[in-house]
GUMARVO-19519 format. One line per field, with one value per residue (C-alpha): residue number from 0; x, y, z. Coordinates in Angstrom, 2 decimals. Example, Ala and Ser with C-alpha at 12.3 -4.5 7.8 and 13.67 -1.06 7.14 Angstrom:
REM GUMARVO-19519
seq	(0_1)
u	(12.30_13.67)
v	(-4.50_-1.06)
w	(7.80_7.14)
END
This chain:
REM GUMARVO-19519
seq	(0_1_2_3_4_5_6_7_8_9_10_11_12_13_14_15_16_17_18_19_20_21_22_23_24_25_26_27_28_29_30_31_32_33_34_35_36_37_38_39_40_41_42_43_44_45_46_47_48_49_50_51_52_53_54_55_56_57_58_59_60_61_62_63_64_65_66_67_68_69_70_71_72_73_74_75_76_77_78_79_80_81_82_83_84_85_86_87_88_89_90_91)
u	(0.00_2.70_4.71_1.71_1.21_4.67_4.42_1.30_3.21_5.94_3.93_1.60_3.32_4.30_1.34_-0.80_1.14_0.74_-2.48_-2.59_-0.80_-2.56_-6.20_-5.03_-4.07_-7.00_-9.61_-8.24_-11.06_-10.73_-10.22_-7.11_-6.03_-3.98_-3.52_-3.76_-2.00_1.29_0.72_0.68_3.61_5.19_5.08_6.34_9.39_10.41_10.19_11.67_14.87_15.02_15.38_17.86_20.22_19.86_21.37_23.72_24.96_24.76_27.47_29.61_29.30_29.38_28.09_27.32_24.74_24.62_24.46_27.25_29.77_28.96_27.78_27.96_25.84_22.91_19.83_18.33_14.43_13.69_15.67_19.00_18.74_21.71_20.63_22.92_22.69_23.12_21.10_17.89_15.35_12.51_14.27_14.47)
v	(0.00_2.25_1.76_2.43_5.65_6.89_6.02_7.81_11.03_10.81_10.61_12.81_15.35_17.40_17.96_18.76_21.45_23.03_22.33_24.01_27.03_27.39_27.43_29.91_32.31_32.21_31.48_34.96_37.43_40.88_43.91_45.66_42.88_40.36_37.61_34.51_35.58_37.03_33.50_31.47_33.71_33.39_29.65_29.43_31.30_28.93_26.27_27.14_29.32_26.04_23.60_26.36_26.13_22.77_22.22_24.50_22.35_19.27_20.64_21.83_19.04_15.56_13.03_9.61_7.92_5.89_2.24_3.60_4.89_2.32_-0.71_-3.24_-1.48_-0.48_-2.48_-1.37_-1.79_-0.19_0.39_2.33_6.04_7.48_11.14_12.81_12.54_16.05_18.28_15.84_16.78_16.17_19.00_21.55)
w	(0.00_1.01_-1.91_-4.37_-2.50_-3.20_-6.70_-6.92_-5.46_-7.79_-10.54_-9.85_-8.03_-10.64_-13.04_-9.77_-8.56_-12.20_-12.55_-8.71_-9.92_-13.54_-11.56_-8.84_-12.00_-13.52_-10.50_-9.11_-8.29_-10.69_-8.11_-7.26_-5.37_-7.58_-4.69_-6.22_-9.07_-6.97_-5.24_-8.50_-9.68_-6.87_-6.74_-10.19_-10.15_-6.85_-8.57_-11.91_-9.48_-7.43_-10.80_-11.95_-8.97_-8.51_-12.13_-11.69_-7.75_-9.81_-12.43_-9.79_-6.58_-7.03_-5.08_-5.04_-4.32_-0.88_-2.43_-4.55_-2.04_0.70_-1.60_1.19_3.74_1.67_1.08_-2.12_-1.94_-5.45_-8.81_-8.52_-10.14_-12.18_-10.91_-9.12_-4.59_-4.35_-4.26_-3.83_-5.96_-2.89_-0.89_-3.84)
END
């Protein structure tokens, strides 16, 4: 159960948040007050200056993975990745 969960998330994840940010653009109330849009805006240009600095870390730092730098004291539960450790995408 847990595991279909989390593959849910990851899957998921992404397209919700812009489907999130796309509705709170155009769901915002006309008047003076622009707050959804700032909001949706706002959210946008984190996640597009996080992606941006995150590529840049990658070229810069690396990293290995844990099952790669310790191979005989990790259990691997799912497929290896080839993505870089650092910076994890989940904390951008």
């Amino acid at each position: 159960m847990e595991e279909e969960i989390g593959d849910f998330v990851a899957v998921w994840a992404v397209p919700v948040f812009a489907a999130a940010t796309v509705a709170l653009w155009f769901l915002d109330r006309p008047g003076p007050w622009y707050r959804w849009k700032i909001a949706a805006l706002a959210g946008m240009t984190a996640a597009g200056l996080g992606l941006v600095v995150s590529q840049v870390i990658t070229q810069f730092w690396q990293r290995p993975r844990p099952f790669v730098a310790h191979p005989h004291e990790t259990i691997l539960l799912v497929t290896r990745s080839t993505e870089p450790s650092f910076p994890s995408d989940h904390a951008v």
